[in-house]
C-alpha positions, 0 to 999 in steps of 0.5 A: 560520567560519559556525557549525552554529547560523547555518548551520542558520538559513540553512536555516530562513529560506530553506525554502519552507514548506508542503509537504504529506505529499500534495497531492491538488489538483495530482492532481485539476487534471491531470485536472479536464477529462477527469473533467468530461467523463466525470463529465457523461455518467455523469450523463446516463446514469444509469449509476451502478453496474456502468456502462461506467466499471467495465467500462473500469477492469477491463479496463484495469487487468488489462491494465496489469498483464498479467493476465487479470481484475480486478473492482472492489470499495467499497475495499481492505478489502472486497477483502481480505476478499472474496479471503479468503473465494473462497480458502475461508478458515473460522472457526479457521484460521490466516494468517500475516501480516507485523506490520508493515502497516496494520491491515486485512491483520490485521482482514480475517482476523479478521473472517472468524473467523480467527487473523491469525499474525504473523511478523516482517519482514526488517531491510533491506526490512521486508517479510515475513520469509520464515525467521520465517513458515515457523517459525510455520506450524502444522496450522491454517495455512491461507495467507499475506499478504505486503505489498509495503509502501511499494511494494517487493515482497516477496521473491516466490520465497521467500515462493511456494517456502514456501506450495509447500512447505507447501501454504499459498495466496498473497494478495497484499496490493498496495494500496501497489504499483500497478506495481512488478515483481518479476523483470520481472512485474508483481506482483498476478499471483503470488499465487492473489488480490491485493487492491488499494486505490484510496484517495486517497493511493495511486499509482492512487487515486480521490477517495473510496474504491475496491479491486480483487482481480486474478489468473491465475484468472479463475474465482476472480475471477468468484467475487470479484465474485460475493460482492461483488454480493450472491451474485446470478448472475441478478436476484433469484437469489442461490446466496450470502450475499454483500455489497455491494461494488461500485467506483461509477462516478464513482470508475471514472471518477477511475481511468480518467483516472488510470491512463494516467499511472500508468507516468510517475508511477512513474517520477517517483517513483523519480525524486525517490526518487533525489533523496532519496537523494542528499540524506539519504545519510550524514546524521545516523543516518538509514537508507535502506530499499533497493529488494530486488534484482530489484524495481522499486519504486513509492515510494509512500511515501519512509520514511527510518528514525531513532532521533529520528523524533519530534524529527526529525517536529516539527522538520519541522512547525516549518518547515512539511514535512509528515510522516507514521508509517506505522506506529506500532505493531506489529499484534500490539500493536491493542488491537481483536486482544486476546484473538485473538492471544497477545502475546509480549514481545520476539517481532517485534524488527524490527517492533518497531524499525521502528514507533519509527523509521519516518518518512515524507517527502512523496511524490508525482509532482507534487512539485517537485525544489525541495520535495525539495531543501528537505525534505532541507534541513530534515532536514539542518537539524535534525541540523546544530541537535543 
């Protein structure tokens, strides 16, 4: 009889070490010569900024998403704040947001001079939980933030039926959904704005930074790029205090060659999102998030959820896999927010947890189905070990 011991080495001497959380060099040489060619020709045009490369991507990714208008921004964050300040968000009003996302859904608020609300996160999806943001809205809340985190979507009806009922905007956090559905409909067109990411690690990203703020409202989107480019409807004439926030064009560039494999790469995602599946079900205390009923999903990230996540992490490393947290605090918890929001112990249970269980596995369109057998080999290894 092979022993749990002798089998859990079998694992380890036959994994195929070094599988990177994300392998940006596989994305890059799918594209090297396209990019070259329209690199060059920025270069000789001298079209650094607002140039055709821009001009392209807005169209193309408000026609991907079967929307009217996109504009360009620097990179998510401004496209957060930017949206918040077209939606006429002031100093002292409020905006619930989920207290588990990254830290710029919370810090775009707060930099405007607004309270970030944190409500809780459903225990299956751990998106927004739509019971626990209705019972924080108050006289001075103002709008809502939903994340669709690691690319599943929110529930949309629910989350819409409460602003409708309590007269509250919807912005869209997308930056981790890059062509999930919702009910058939893209999401990024639900919201009155929805702000996009084109960081590196995204499903549609760049190689430096980038953002967008998409919407069925192209005068709201119009007013976006007016507070992006200085407040400047004509050379030299500024009507608003603006900013700089303009999307160059050698990142548009990385995006325009990008975006027509966006739609199979998804789908390869789902794809090795599937394979995971079949190889972590049942294993150890190991929890899969499923994809909420009516979405469709972009994986982008595969999270798998654990009490031993930190055992399960080094491990892991051990056999050259690479893994990520995201994230491993609640936002409520930022030490940058002490002072702005009150902390409550005990007040985001599911948020709570989540942030001590969450475990990201390598995801990514150019991953092997190899490298999941052998990243779920690993994870099998160590439960097999304990």
């Amino acid at each position: 009889m092979v022993s749990l011991v002798s089998l859990s080495s079998f694992y380890t001497l036959h994994l195929i070490m070094n599988i990177p959380i994300l392998d940006l060099k596989r994305a890059r040489l799918r594209i090297a010569s396209a990019l070259e060619a329209r690199w060059a020709r920025i270069l000789e045009e001298n079209s650094y900024i607002l140039g055709p490369e821009v001009r392209e991507l807005e169209k193309g990714f408000a026609d991907f998403l079967e929307l009217p208008a996109c504009v360009g921004l620097a990179n998510g964050t401004d496209a957060l704040i930017l949206a918040l300040r077209a939606l006429g968000m002031k100093p002292g009003d409020e905006v619930i947001v989920p207290a588990f996302s990254f830290f710029a859904t919370a810090e775009a608020v707060a930099w405007l001079g607004g309270t970030p609300v944190f409500a809780d996160v459903d225990p299956e999806t751990l998106n927004l939980d739509p019971a626990d943001a209705a019972a924080r809205v108050t006289a001075r809340t103002v709008g809502l933030i939903g994340v669709h985190l690691y690319g599943r979507p929110f529930d949309v009806d629910a989350i819409l039926a409460l602003c409708d009922k309590k007269g509250l905007w919807l912005l869209e956090d997308a930056a981790q959904a890059h062509g999930a559905r919702w009910k058939g409909r893209r999401v990024g067109g639900f919201g009155r704005l929805a702000a996009w990411s084109f960081y590196p690690t995204k499903n549609l990203g760049c190689f430096g930074d980038g953002g967008a703020v998409t919407s069925q409202d192209a005068d709201l989107v119009r007013q976006v790029f007016l507070l992006a480019n200085h407040g400047q409807t004509s050379r030299y004439h500024h009507t608003l205090v603006g900013v700089n926030s303009r999307l160059d064009s050698l990142q548009a560039a990385v995006l325009n060659c990008r975006l027509p494999f966006l739609e199979q790469d998804n789908a390869r995602r789902r794809e090795l999102a599937c394979r995971y599946t079949g190889g972590l079900q049942g294993v150890g205390d190991i929890r899969l998030i499923p994809d909420p009923e009516g979405a469709t999903c972009v994986y982008h990230q595969m999270t798998i959820r654990t009490a031993r996540r930190d055992a399960l992490m080094e491990h892991l490393k051990t056999l050259g896999i690479a893994s990520s947290v995201h994230y491993p605090s609640t936002l409520d918890r930022q030490p940058a927010l002490e002072g702005l929001v009150t902390v409550r112990e005990g007040d985001f249970p599911v948020a709570t947890a989540a942030a001590q269980e969450v475990l990201c596995l390598p995801m990514y369109p150019e991953l092997t189905d190899e490298e999941v057998e052998q990243v779920c080999a690993g994870v099998r290894s160590f439960y097999l070990s304990a």
